[in-house]
C-alpha positions as CSV (number, residue, x, y, z in Angstrom):
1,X,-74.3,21.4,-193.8
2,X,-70.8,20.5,-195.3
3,X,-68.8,18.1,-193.0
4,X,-65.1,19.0,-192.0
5,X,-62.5,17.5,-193.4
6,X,-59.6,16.9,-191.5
7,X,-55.9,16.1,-192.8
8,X,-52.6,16.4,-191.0
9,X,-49.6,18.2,-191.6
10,X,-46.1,18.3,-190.5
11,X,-45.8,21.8,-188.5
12,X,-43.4,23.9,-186.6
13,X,-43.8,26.0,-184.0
14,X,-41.8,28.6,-182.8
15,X,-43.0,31.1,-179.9
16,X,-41.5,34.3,-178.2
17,X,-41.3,37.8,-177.4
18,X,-39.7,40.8,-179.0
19,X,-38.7,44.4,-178.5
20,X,-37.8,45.5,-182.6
21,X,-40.8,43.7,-184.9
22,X,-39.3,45.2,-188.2
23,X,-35.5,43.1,-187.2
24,X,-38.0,40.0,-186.2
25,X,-40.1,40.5,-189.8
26,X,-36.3,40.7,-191.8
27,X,-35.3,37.5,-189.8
28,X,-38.5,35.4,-190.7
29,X,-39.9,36.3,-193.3
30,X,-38.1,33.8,-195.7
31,X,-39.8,30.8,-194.1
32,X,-43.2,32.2,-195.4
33,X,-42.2,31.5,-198.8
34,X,-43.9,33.1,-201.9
35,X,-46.9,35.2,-202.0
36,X,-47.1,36.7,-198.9
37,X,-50.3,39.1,-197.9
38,X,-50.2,40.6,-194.7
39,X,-52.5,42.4,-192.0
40,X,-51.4,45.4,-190.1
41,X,-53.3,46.7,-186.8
42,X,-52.6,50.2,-185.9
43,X,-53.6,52.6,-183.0
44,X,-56.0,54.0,-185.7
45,X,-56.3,51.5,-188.5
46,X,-56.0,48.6,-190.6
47,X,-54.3,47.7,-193.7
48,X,-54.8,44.8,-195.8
49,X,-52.0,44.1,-198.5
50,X,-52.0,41.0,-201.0
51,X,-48.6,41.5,-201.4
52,X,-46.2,42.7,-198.3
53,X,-44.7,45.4,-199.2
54,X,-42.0,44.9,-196.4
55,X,-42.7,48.3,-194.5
56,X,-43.9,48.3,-191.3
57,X,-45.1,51.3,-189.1
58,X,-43.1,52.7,-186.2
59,X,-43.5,49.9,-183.3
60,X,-45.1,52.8,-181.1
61,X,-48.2,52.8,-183.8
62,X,-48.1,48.5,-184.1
63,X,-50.6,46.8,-182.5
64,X,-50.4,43.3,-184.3
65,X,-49.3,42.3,-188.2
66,X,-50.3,38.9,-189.4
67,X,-48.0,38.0,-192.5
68,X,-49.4,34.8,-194.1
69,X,-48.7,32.6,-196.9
70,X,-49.9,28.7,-197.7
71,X,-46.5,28.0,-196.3
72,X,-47.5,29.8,-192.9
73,X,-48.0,32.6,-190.6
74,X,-46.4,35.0,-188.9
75,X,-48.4,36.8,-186.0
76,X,-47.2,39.8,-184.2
77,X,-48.9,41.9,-181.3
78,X,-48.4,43.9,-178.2
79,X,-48.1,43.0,-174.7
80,X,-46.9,45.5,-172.9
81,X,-44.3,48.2,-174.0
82,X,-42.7,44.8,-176.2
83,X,-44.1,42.6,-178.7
84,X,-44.7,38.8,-178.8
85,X,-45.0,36.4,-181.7
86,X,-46.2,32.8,-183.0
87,X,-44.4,31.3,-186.7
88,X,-46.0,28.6,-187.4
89,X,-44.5,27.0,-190.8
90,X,-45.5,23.6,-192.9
91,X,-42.5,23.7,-195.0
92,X,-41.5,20.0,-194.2
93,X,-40.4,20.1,-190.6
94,X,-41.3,19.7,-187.2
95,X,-44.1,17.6,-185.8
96,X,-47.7,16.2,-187.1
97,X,-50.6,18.2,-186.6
98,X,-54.1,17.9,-187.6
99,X,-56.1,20.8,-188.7
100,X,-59.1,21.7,-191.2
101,X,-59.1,24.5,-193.6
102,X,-62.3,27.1,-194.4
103,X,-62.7,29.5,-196.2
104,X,-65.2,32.6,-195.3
105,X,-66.9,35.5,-196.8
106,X,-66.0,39.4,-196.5
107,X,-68.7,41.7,-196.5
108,X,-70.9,42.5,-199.2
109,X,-69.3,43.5,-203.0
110,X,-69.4,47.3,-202.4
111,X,-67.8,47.7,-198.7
112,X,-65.1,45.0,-200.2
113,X,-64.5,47.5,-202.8
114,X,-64.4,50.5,-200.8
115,X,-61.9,49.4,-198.0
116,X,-60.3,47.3,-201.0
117,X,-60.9,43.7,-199.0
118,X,-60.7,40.1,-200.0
119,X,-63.8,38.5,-201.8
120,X,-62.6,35.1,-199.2
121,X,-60.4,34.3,-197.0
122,X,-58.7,30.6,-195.6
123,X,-57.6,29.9,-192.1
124,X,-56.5,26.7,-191.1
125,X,-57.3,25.6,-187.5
126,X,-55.1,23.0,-185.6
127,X,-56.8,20.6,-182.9
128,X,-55.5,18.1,-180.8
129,X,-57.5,15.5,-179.0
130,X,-57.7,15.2,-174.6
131,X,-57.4,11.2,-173.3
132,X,-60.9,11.1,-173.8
133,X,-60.7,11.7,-178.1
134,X,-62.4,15.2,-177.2
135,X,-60.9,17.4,-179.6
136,X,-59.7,20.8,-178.9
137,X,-58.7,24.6,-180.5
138,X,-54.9,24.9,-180.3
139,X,-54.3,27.3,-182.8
140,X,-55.5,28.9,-186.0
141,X,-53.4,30.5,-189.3
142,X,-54.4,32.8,-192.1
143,X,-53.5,30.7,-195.3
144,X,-54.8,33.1,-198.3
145,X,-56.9,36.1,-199.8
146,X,-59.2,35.3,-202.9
147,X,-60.0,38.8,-204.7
């Protein structure tokens, strides 16, 4: 079994809710950075893009998007008849976190190719520690695709 390694980070956080996800996507999306993939829930499916292509689908069909670079993530999903959302960003500011990244496996090489998924994935999970030194899940990010 591999051991974690943990590092910290300097991270932002920025929290809220939404009624227009395509305005909030325009607005934000620059403090991704390059290289951005996303993930988009519908009603009736799921789309997996390496590159965003910057579209979205009407907010009535939306029920979360994920866009995600090394830089950070943008999450997106319904509550409601509105939308709320979580940026988290590493692009110098905000405070120090501590987190681990892992990477994981997709399925198997011919259900990759037929839904055209990732060979791998990372996600970064944050943790911050009780009085005791008992650490705890606050939060987890997309960070790449491998192909």
């Amino acid at each position: 079994m591999r051991a974690i390694e943990f590092k910290e980070v300097v991270s932002r956080v920025e929290t809220g809710t939404v009624a227009d996800p395509a305005a909030l996507v325009r607005e934000r999306i620059s403090s991704l950075g390059q290289g951005v993939a996303g993930i988009t829930y519908r009603h009736d499916e799921v789309t997996v893009e390496r590159s965003f292509s910057g579209s979205l689908p009407p907010a009535g069909n939306l029920q979360e998007l994920r866009l995600f670079s090394p830089a950070g993530e943008l999450r997106l999903w319904r509550d409601g008849e509105g939308f709320c959302y979580r940026l988290r960003t590493e692009n110098g500011s905000g405070v120090p976190a501590e987190c681990f990244d892992q990477t994981h496996l997709t399925w198997d090489d011919q259900r990759r190719r037929d839904f055209d998924l990732p060979e791998r994935y990372t996600v970064r999970t944050y943790v911050e520690y009780d009085d005791d030194g008992i650490a705890r899940f606050v939060d987890a990010r997309l960070m790449a695709f491998e192909y």
